[in-house]
Structures are given as structure tokens and as C-alpha cells.
C-alpha positions as CSV (number, residue, x, y, z in Angstrom):
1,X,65.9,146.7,-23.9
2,X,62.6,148.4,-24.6
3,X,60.6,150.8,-22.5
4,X,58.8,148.1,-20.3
5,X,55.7,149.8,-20.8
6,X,55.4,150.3,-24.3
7,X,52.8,148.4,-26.6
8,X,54.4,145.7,-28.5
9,X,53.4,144.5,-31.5
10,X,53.5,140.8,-31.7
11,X,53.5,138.4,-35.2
12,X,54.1,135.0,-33.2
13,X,53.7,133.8,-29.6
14,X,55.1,130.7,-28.4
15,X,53.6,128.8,-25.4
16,X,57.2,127.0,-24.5
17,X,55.7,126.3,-20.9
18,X,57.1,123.2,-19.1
19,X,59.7,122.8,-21.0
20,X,63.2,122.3,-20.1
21,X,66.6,123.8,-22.0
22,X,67.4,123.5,-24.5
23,X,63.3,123.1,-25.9
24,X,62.2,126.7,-25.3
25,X,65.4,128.2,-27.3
26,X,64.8,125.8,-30.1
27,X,61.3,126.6,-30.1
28,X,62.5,130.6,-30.2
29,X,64.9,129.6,-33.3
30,X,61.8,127.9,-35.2
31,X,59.8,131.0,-35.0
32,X,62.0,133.6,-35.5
33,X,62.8,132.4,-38.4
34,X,58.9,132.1,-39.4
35,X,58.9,135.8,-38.4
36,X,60.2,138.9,-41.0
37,X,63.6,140.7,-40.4
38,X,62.0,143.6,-37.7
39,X,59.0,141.5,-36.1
40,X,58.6,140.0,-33.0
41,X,57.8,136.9,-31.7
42,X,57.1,136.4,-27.7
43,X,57.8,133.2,-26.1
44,X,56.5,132.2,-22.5
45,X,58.6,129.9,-20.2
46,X,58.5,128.4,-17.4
47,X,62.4,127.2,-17.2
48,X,64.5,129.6,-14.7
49,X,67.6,128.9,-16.8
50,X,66.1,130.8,-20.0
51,X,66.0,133.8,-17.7
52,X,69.9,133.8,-19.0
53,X,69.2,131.4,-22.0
54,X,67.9,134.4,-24.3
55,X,69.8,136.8,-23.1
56,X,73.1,134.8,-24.5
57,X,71.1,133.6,-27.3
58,X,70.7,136.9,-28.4
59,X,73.9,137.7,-28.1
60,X,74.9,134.9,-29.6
61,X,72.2,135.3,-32.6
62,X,72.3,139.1,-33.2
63,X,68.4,139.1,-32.5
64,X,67.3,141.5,-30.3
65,X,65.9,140.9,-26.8
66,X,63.6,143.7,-26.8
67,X,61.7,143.4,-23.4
68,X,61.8,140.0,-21.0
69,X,58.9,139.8,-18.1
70,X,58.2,138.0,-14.9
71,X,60.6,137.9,-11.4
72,X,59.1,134.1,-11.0
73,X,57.6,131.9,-13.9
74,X,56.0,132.3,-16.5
75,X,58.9,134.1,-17.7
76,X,58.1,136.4,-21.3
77,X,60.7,137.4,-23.7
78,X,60.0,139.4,-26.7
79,X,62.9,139.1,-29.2
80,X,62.8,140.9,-32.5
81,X,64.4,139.2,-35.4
82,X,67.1,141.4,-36.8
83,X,68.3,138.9,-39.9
């Protein structure tokens, strides 16, 4: 992952808040692919599963997880669409 301190530049943010698995990674799917190959969309959650959710849909995806935020919720993920 990313330098947690550097700047990001964001095209999309998702407010998946409340929202229980599998909702905030289909809600990541819908805007990566609203995003170009190299942007970034950043999705807030408040589901402790998605703490692991992005990470294996990332790997899963080939989309990168660039930076992910918060030790309790909201979580943040930025993911960077690579496809």
C-alpha cells in the first residue's frame, strides 16, 4: 500500500455506511468500473468484515488497494482500478 500520508487524488467516493457484506463490495465493483483504468475511487464502511473484504477482493480483482484507514469504523479504502 501507499505512503499513508500522501495526497490522494479521488474521481469517486462511496458512502457504503451501514451496510452489511456483501453491499459495500458490490457498491466498490459498481464504481470502479464507473472509474478509468488508474483512478481511484474511496469507499467508507462501517462493516468490520470489509476490513478483510477489500483486501481479498483486491486480490481477487487485480485492483489495487492503495491505502485503507480507520482502527474502528468508519473504515476508508482507497482502491485504484487497474483494468
Amino acid at each position: 500500500m501507499a505512503d499513508q500520508g500522501a495526497p490522494l487524488a479521488v474521481q469517486l467516493s462511496i458512502d457504503a455506511k451501514g451496510l452489511a457484506c456483501p453491499l459495500p463490495i458490490i457498491r466498490a465493483k459498481r464504481g470502479v468500473s464507473q472509474i478509468e483504468v488508474g483512478e481511484i475511487v474511496e469507499i467508507w464502511t462501517t462493516d468490520p468484515g470489509s476490513l478483510e473484504d477489500f483486501r481479498a477482493w483486491c486480490r481477487s480483482t487485480g485492483h489495487e488497494l492503495v491505502r485503507q484507514a480507520g482502527e474502528a469504523p468508519p473504515y476508508q479504502f482507497w482502491i485504484r482500478r487497474t483494468h
